[in-house]
N, C-alpha and C positions, 0 to 999 in steps of 0.2 A: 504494500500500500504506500501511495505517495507520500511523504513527509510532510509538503504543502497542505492537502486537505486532511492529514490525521487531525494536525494539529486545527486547522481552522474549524474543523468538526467539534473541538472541546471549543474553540470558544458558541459553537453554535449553542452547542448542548447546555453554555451558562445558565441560557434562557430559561430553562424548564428545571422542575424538580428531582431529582435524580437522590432514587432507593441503595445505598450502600450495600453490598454485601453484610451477611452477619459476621463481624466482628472486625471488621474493618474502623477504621478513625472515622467520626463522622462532629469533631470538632468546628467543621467547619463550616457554618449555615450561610444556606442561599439568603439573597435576598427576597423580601417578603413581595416586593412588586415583582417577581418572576415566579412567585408559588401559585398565583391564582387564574382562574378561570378554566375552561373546557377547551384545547388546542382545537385549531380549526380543521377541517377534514377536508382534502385535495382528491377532484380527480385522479385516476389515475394516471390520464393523459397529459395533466397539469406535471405532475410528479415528474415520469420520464422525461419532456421536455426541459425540466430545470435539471435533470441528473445529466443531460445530455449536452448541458456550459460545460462541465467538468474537460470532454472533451478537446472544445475549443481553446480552455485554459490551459490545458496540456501543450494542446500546438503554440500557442503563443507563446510560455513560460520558456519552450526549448529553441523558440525560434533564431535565437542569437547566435548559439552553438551551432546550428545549421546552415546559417547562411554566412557565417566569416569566411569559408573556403571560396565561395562563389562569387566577394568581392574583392578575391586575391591577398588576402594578407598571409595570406601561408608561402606567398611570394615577397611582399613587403618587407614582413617580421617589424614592423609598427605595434607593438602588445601596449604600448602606454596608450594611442589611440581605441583598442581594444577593453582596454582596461575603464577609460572613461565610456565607454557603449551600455558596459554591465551597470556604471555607477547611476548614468542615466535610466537605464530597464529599472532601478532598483525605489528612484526618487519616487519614477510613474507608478507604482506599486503602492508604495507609500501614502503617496498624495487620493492616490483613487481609493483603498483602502480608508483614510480618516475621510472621504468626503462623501462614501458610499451611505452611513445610516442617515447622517441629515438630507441627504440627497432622496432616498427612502423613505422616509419620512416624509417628503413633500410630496414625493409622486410616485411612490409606489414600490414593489419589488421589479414589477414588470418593467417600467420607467429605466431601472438598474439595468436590468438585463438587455435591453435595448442599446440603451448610451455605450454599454461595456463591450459591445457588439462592434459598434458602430466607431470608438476611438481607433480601435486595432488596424481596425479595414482602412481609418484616413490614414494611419502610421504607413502600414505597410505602404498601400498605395504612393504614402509620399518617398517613400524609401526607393523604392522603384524610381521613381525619378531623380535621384540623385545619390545615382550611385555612384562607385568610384569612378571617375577624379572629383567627383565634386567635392566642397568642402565638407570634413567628416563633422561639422555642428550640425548641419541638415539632418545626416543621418540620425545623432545625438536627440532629435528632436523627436523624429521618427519614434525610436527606442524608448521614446518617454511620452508617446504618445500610447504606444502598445502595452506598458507597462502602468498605465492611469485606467488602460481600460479593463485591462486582465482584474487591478487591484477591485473596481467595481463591479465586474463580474464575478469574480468570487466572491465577494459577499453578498451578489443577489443569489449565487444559487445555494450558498448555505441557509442563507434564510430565508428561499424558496423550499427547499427541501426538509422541513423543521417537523410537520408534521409525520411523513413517513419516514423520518429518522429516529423521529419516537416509536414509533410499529415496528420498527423490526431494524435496530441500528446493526449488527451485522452484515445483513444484504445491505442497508444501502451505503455502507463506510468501502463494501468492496467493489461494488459498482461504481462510485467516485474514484478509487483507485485506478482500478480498471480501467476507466476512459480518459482519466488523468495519462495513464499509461498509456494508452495507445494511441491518444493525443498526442505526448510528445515521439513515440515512435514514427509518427503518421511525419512529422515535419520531417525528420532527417531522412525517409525512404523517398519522398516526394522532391526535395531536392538533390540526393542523388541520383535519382530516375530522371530528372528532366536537367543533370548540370552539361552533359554534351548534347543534351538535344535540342535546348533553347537559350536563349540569353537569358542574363542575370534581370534586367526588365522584366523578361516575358514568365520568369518563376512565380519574381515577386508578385505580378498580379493576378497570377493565378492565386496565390496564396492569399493575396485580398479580398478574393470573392468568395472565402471559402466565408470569413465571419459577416459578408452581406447575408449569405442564405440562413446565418442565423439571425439578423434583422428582422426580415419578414418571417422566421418559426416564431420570434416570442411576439411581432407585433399582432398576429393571430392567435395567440396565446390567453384563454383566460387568466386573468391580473390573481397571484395566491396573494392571500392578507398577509399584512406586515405584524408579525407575533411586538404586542408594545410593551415599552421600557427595556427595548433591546439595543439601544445608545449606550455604550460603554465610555466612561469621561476619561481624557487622558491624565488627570490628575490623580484619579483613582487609578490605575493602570502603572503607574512611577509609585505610589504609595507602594502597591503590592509586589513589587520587584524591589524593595527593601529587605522583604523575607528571604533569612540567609535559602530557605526550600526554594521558593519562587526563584528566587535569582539561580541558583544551580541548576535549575530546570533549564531556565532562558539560554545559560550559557550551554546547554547540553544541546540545546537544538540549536543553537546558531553553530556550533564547532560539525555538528550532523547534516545540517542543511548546508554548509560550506565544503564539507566532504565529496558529498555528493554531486554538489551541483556545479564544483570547479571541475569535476574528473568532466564531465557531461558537456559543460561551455570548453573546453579548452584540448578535449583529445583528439577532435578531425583537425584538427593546427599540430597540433607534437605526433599524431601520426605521419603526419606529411612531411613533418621536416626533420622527424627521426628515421623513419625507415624506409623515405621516399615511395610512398605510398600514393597512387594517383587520388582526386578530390573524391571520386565516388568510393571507393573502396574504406576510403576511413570513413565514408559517412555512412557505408553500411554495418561499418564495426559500431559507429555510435549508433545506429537502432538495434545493433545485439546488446549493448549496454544496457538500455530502457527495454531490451526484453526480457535480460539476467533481472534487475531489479523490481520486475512486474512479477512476472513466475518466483522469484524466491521469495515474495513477501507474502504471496499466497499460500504458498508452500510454507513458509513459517510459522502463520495461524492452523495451521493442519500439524504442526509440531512443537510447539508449546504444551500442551498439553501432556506431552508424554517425555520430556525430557528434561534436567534440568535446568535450572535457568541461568545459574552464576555461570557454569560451562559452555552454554552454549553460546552466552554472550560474551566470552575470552576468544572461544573458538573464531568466532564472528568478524572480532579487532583483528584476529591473528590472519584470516582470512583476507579480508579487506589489503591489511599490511604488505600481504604477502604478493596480492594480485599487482599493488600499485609499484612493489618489488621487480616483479617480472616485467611490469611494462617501462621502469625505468632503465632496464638493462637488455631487452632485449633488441636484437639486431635484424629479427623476421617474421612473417606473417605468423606462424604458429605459436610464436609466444606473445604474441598482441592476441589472439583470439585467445588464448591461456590467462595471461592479465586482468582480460575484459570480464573472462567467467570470474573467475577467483574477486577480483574487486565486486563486480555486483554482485554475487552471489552476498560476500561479505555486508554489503552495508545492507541489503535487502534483512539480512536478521537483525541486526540491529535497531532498526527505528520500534519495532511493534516489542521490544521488549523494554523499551523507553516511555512507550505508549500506556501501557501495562502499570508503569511503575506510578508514572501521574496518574491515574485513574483509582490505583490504592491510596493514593500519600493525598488525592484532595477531589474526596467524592463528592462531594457539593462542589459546581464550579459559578464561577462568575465570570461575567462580560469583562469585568476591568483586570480582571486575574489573566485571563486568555489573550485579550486584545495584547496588552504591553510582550508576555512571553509570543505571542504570533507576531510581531513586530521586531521584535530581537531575532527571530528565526528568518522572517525573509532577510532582512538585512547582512546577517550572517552567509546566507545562500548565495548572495550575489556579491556583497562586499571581498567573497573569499576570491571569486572571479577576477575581482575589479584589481584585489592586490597583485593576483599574480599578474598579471599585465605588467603590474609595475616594477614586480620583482625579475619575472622574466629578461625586461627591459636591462636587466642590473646584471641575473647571472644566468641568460638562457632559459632556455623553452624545458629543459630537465627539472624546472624549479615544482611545472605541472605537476611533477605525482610525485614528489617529498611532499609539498604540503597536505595533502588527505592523507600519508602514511605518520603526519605529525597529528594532522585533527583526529587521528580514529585513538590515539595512543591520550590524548585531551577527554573523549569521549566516554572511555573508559575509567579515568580517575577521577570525573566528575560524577561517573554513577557510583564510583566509591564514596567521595564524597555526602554525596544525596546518601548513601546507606550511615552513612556515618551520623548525619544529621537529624535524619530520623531515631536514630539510636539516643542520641543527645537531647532531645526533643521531648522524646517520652512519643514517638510515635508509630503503631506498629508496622514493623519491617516486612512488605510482603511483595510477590513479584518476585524479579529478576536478583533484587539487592538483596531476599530475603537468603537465597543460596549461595551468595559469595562467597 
């Protein structure tokens, strides 16, 4: 399961009241304007169509990492311009994310899903026209155009999808995943498919019209009610990232979501310029990437249950370590496809045994608790991007896979950490940290 939507599913889930396990901590009570009333009941045709953003959020989150090879910078070797694209992608996330619920609030969920549609498509389209040589702030502009409307879209469709996330949050946490997944798969096969048979124009705006056809899906779309007091304040959101717990979390998903998502932005580039690899060929390794991480996380709630947890989550780091190991020393195709399995394999266990661990240590959730740690995880996801750009820039393109084999080594003594805390706390130790 994606990273992006675990985590923005806990901030969904603030909303609603939420039954702890028996004997779990339950120290820590919702607020009383989230306990009350009858959740509304969605079509089912309403439902799929909002689970069906997940997708589009997929293709656009990964959109960056797919299209660098297609504007030549695996020829350039420019990562500080590369580096400022991510930081761009990161701000538009940002900014759409805090203006998504007052946005909502005036006009709607639907309103959300439309606009979130509809920023991408001018992004992309404008990117198409100015692509290289022109000046890289256009593109800059582009990237944060796409990135305003991803952050809006994601939170129309979590907060589209609120009442059958309460009916049955299993299926629909994996169906988010799922199309999150094969969202971002869907970009890097569609620009490798069409990078010798069209121009870099004629990609782009195919890829433009892929978020107009979701335009007119949601402008046909019955409007789902906006569940209220679901405005999370960012002052509340800084208070709660105070708590030594809170804060260990935030830094655990930002070292997580930086892992991840530097290997994913930056391997069709160090594949090229480490093993001379043609543009298509690495970007078919980067859709084996997002299909290691899609399959093993499924695969991982299919083995939870039966194994333990401290192990498998060492396993997991060591795993990860080891894939990002082989891709930094290898000199041929079969240890780049060896790398790719072993790292996503790797971090594919990892997040849902993270997942796991917050959902013991803080069963009552809150809007302001989720919002600030969802805010430190994108940030982390794309900021880890942005640095290597600029480290790269300093000591080469090998800089790519040391830093996820330094965040997954971070990863792992922050969940030490978080068990240890708990411990000190007086609060009980259950999950992954329970068997360390």
């Amino acid at each position: 399961m994606d990273p992006e939507f675990h985590s923005q599913l806990f901030h969904l889930e603030s909303a609603r009241p939420f039954q702890a396990p028996a004997g779990y901590n339950t120290n820590v009570s919702a607020s009383p304007q989230f306990a009350a009333g009858p959740l509304p009941s969605y079509p089912p045709a309403v439902a799929r169509r909002v689970l069906a953003g997940a997708f589009l959020s997929g293709l656009l989150l990964s959109f960056l990492g797919a299209v660098l090879p297609a504007w030549g910078y695996h020829r350039v070797e420019d990562y500080i311009t590369v580096g400022n694209y991510f930081i761009c992608l990161n701000l538009g996330i940002l900014l759409g994310s805090r203006l998504a619920f007052p946005f909502m609030r005036q006009k709607g969920i639907q309103a959300a899903l439309v606009v979130g549609s509809a920023l991408p498509s001018v992004g992309i389209f404008g990117l198409a026209l100015a692509s290289p040589p022109a000046p890289w702030a256009f593109r800059g502009l582009g990237m944060l155009l796409i990135g305003a409307g991803a952050g809006l879209l994601n939170c129309g469709v979590l907060e589209g999808i609120g009442p059958t996330f309460d009916r049955d949050r299993a299926t629909t946490v994996n169906l988010l995943g799922t199309l999150f997944g094969l969202g971002c798969m869907a970009t890097s096969l569609i620009v490798a498919g069409a990078f010798y048979v069209y121009t870099v124009p004629s990609i782009l705006f195919f890829l433009a019209v892929i978020p107009v056809f979701y335009i007119g899906f949601y402008t046909r779309m019955k409007p789902p009610a906006l569940l209220a007091g679901h405005q999370p304040r960012l002052g509340e959101a800084l208070a709660e990232l105070r708590s030594p717990g809170v804060a260990l979390f935030a830094l655990l998903l930002f070292f997580q979501f930086g892992n991840e998502w530097s290997l994913a932005g930056w391997l069709p580039l160090f594949l090229i310029q480490r093993l001379g690899l043609n543009p298509e060929t690495a970007l078919h390794m980067l859709s084996f990437y997002w299909l290691c991480l899609l399959v093993g996380r499924l695969a991982v709630q299919a083995l939870l249950p039966r194994v333990p947890h401290g192990r498998f989550l060492l396993v997991s780091v060591l795993t990860a370590m080891f894939g990002c190991l082989i891709l930094s020393s290898t000199n041929n195709r079969f240890g780049a496809w060896s790398g790719l399995l072993f790292a996503g394999c790797g971090f594919a266990g990892i997040y849902p045994l993270v997942l796991e661990k917050i959902g013991y240590r803080f069963p009552s959730f809150r809007p302001a608790l989720f919002n600030g740690i969802l805010a430190v995880a994108f940030t982390g996801g794309l900021l880890a991007n942005a640095s290597l750009g600029y480290l790269a820039a300093w000591l080469g393109i090998g800089v790519v896979m040391w830093l996820p084999m330094a965040g997954s080594v971070m990863v792992f003594v922050l969940l030490l950490l978080i068990w240890l805390e708990a411990k000190l706390s007086g609060h009980p130790v259950q999950g992954a940290s329970a068997q360390l």
